[in-house]
C-alpha positions in Angstrom: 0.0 0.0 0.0 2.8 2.5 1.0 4.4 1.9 -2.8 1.0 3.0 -4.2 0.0 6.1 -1.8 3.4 7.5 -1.7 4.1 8.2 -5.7 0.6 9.0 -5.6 0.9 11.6 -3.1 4.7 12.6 -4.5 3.2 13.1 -8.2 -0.4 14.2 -7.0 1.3 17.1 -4.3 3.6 18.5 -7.1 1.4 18.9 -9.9 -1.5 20.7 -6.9 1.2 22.8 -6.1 2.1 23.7 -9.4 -1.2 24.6 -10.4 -1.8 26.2 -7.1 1.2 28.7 -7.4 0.5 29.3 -10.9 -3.5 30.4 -10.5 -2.2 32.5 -7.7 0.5 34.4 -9.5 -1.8 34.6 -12.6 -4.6 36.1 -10.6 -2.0 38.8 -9.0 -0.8 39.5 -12.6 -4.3 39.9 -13.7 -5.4 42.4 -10.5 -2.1 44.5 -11.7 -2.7 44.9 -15.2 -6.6 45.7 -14.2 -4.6 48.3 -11.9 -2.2 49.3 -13.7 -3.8 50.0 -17.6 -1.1 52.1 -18.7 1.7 49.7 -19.0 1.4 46.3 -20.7 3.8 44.6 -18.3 1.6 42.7 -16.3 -0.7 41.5 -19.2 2.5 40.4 -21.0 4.2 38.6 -18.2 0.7 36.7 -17.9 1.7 34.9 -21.4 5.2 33.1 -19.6 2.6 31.2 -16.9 3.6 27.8 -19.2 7.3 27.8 -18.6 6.6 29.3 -15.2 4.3 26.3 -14.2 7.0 23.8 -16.1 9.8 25.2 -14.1 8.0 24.9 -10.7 6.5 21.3 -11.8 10.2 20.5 -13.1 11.6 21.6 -9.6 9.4 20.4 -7.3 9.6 16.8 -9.0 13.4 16.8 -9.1 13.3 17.3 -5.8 10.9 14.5 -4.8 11.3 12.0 -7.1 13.7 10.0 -4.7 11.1 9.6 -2.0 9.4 7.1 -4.9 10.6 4.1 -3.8 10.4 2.2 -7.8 11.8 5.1 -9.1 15.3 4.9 -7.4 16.9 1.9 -9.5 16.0 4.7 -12.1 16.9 7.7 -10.3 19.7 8.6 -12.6 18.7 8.5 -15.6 14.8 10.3 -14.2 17.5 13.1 -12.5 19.2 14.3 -15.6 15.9 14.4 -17.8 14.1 16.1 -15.1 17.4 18.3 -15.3 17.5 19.2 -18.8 13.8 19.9 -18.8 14.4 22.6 -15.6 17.0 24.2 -17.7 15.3 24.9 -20.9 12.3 26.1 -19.1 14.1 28.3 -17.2 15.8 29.6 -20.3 12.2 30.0 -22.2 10.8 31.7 -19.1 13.8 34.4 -19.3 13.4 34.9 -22.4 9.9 35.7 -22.1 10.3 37.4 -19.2 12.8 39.7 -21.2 10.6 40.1 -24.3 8.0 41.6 -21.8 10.3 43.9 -20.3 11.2 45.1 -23.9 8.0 45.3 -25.5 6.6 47.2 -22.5 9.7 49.8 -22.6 9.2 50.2 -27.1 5.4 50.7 -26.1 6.1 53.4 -23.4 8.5 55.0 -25.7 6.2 55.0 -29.0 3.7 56.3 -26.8 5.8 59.5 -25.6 7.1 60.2 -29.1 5.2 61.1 -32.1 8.3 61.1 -34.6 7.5 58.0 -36.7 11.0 57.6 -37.6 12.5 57.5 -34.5 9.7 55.3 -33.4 10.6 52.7 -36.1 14.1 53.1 -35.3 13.6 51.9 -31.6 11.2 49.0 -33.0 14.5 48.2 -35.2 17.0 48.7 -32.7 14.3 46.6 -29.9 13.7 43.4 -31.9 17.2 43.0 -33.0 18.6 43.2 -29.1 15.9 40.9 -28.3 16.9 38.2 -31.0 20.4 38.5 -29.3 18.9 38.2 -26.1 17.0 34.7 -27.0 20.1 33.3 -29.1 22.7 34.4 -26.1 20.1 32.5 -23.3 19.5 29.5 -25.6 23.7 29.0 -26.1 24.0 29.3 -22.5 21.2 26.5 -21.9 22.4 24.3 -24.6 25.9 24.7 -22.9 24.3 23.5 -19.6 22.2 20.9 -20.6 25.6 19.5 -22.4 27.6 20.0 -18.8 25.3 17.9 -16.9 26.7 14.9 -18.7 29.8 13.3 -17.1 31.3 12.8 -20.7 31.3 16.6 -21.9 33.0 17.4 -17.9 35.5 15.2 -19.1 36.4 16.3 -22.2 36.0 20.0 -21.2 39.8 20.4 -20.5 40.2 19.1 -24.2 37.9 21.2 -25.8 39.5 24.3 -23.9 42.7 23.6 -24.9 41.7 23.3 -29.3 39.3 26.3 -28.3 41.8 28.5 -30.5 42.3 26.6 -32.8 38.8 25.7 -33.2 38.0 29.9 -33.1 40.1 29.9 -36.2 38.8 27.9 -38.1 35.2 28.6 -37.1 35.8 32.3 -37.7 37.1 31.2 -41.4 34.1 29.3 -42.1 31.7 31.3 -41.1 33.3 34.7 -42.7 30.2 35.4 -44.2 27.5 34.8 -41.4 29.9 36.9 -39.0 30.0 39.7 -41.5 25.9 39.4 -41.5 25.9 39.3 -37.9 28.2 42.5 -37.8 26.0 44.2 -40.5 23.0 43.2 -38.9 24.3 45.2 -35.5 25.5 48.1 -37.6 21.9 48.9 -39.3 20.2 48.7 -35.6 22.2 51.1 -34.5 23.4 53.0 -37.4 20.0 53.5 -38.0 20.9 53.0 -41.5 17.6 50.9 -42.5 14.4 50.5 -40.2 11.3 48.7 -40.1 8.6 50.1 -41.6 10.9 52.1 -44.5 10.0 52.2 -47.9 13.3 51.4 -50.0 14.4 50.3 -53.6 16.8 47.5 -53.9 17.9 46.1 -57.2 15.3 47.6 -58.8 12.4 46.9 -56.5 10.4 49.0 -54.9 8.9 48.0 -51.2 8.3 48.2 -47.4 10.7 46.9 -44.9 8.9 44.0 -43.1 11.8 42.3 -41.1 15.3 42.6 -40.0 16.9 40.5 -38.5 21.2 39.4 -37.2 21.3 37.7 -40.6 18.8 38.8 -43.3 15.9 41.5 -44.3 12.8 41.0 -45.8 11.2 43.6 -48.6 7.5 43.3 -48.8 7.5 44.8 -52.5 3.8 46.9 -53.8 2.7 43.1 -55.0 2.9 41.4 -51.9 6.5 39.6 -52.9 8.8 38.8 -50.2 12.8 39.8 -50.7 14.9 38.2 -48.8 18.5 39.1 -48.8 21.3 39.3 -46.6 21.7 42.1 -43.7 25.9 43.1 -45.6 23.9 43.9 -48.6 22.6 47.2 -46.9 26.0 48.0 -45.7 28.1 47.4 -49.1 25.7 48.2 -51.9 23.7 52.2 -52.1 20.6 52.0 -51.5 17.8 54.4 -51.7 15.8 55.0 -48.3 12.5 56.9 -49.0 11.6 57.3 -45.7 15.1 58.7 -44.6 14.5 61.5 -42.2 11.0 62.4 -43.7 8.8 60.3 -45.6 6.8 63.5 -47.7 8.2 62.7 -51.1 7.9 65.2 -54.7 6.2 62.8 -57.9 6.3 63.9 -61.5 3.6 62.9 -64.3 4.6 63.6 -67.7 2.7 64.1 -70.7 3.8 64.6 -74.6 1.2 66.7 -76.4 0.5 68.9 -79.5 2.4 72.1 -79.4 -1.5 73.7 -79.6 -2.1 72.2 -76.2 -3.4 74.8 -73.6 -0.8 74.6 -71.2 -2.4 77.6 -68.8 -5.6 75.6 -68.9 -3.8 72.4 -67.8 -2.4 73.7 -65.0 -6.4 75.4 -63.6 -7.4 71.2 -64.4 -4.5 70.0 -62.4 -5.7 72.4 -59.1 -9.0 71.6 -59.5 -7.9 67.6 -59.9 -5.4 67.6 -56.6 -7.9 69.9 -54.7 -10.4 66.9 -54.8 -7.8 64.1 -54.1 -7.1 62.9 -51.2 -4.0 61.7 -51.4 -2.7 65.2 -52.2 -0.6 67.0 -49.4 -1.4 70.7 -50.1 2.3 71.4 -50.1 3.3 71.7 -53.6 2.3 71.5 -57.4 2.9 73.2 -60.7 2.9 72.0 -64.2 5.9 73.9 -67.0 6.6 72.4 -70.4 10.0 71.0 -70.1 11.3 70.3 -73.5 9.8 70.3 -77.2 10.3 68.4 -80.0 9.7 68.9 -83.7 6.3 67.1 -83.4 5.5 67.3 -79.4 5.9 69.3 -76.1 7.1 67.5 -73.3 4.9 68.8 -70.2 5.9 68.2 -66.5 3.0 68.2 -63.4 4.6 68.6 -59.9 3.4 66.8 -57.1 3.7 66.1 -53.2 2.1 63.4 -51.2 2.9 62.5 -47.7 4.9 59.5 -48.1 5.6 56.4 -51.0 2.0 55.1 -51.3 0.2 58.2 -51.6 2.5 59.8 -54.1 1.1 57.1 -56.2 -2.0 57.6 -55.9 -1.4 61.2 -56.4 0.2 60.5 -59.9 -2.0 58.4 -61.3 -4.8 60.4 -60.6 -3.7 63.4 -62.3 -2.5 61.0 -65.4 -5.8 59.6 -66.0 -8.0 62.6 -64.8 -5.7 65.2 -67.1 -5.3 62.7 -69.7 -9.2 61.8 -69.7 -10.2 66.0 -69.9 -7.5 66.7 -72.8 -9.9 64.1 -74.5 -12.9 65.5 -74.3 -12.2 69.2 -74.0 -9.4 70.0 -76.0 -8.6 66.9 -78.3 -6.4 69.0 -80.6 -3.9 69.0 -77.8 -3.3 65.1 -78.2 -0.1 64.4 -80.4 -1.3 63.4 -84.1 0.6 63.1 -87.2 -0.4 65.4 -89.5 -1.0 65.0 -93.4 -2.1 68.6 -94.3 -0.3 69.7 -97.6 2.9 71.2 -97.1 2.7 76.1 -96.9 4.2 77.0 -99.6 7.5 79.2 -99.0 6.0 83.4 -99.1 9.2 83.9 -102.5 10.3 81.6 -105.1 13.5 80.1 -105.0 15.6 81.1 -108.6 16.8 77.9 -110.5 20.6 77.7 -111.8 21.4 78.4 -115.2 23.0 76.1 -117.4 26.3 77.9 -117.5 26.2 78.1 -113.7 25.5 74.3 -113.3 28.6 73.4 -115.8 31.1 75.2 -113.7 29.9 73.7 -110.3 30.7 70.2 -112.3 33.4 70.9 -114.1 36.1 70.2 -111.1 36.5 66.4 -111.2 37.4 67.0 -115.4 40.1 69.5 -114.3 40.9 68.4 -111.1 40.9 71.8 -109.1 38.0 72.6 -106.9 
């Protein structure tokens, strides 16, 4: 009987306890952030009550287990399980307990500043320390899990003394992720790139979506993802739209007749951007820009407050101008024209005969 009630009452105890402490400290977490609204601490601690529960249930059962009596022919190999088990929850708790503490700080600060910019370059600069954070915690558990075998104590002194060499020839092999990692560091706090920017790369055009110790995502204007490494933003230029400001100037261009009513296009074009909304109120004007011997090339100026509304703003007035120059003044379109040719106002004298033979006479005589 004592076999049966006492790993009953070992297992049964730990697991009440476990679920006792854990209602408890989620029900304290839940009065504070009820308390305490203006800080989203407490309701994001509330979200590391698994690891929390599996470090106490890991804990409370390595420290019991022995009292089982049909556990103890197994108590060594049960010890280092429920050992490796303590110390990765441990390290996810941590690191959740961390990402709390850092979301809460980016959401205090976004809420004190209104820059955008500097808001997305703390959001940057926040999710790349926490990725360090998480990869530094999980080496140091992996390490620790790997110590609590008797065969890795052993061959520590080995490994300490290659450790150099090893570093070497790590460092040669991994030349590239290292220079990512570096990069990686460099844009977070070089505040060369940010989340949230609108950039061109290779061509592309598209919104920053990720950044992380290694690579960046580009969410392009068709829902594409480009993925390229973190050293590409610190060897290559780069354009940043969204670099200090992100009000940007667009042009439309149109080639038209040289009749086309170019004071009347440019009334059309304050009436269009007056009724867009997508229009800034900063800027605009419209000049003719450069003429050909069958067109005028003519030049709209526009402002917009950042990347996407610039294109709005542009394709607006294209199809709205293009769409009035139709119907009011279709003369202004370019046309080839098949009219017959004005004759010249004087009539140009014809050469003699005499005059004709002298002019041909050189290649007879050889002199010009």
């Amino acid at each position: 009987m004592e076999n049966v009630i006492r790993p009953l009452a070992v297992v049964g105890g730990a697991v009440a306890l476990t679920v006792l402490l854990g209602w408890a400290t989620d029900l304290l977490l839940r009065k504070a952030d009820e308390r305490h609204g203006e800080t989203p601490l407490w309701g994001l601690l509330r979200r590391c009550r698994v690891p929390y529960q599996l470090v106490l249930l890991a804990a409370l059962f390595r420290g019991s287990y022995a009292q089982v009596p049909w556990l103890r022919p197994h108590r060594v190999g049960i010890g280092q399980t429920l050992t490796l088990v303590l110390i990765g929850s441990t390290a996810w708790l941590i690191i959740g307990i961390a990402g709390a503490v850092v979301e809460t700080s980016y959401s205090r600060y976004a809420r004190m500043h209104r820059d955008a910019a500097r808001v997305r370059r703390v959001r940057t600069q926040v999710t790349l320390i926490m990725r360090v954070v998480s990869a530094t915690v999980g080496v140091v558990a992996v390490a620790a899990m790997l110590l609590t075998f008797p065969e890795m104590r052993a061959a520590g002194a080995s490994l300490l003394a290659s450790a150099g060499i090893l570093g070497i020839v790590a460092g040669v092999a991994a030349q590239s992720t290292l220079s990512n990692l570096f990069a990686g560091l460099q844009i977070a706090f070089g505040d060369m790139v940010r989340i949230g920017d609108t950039v061109v790369v290779d061509g592309e055009w598209g919104t920053v979506e990720e950044i992380t110790l290694t690579f960046l995502t580009v969410r392009t204007w068709d829902e594409r993802r480009i993925t390229m490494p973190v050293s590409y933003f610190t060897s290559r230029p780069f354009e940043n739209w969204s670099r200090g400001t992100p009000q940007m100037t667009g042009t439309v261009f149109w080639y038209l007749d040289h009749s086309a009513p170019v004071e009347a296009m440019r009334e059309k074009l304050r009436d269009i951007l007056r009724h867009c909304a997508a229009w800034d109120g900063r800027s605009y004007g419209l000049v003719v820009t450069d003429t050909t011997p069958n067109t005028i090339e003519v030049r709209a100026l526009v402002t917009a407050k950042d990347a996407d509304d610039i294109w709005t703003v542009r394709v607006t007035v294209r199809e709205q101008l293009i769409a009035w120059l139709s119907a009011e003044h279709p003369y202004a379109l370019p046309r080839v024209n098949t009219s017959d040719a004005v004759k010249a106002p004087y009539q140009i004298p014809s050469p003699d005969r005499s005059t004709l033979r002298k002019a041909y006479d050189f290649p007879r005589t050889g002199r010009v």
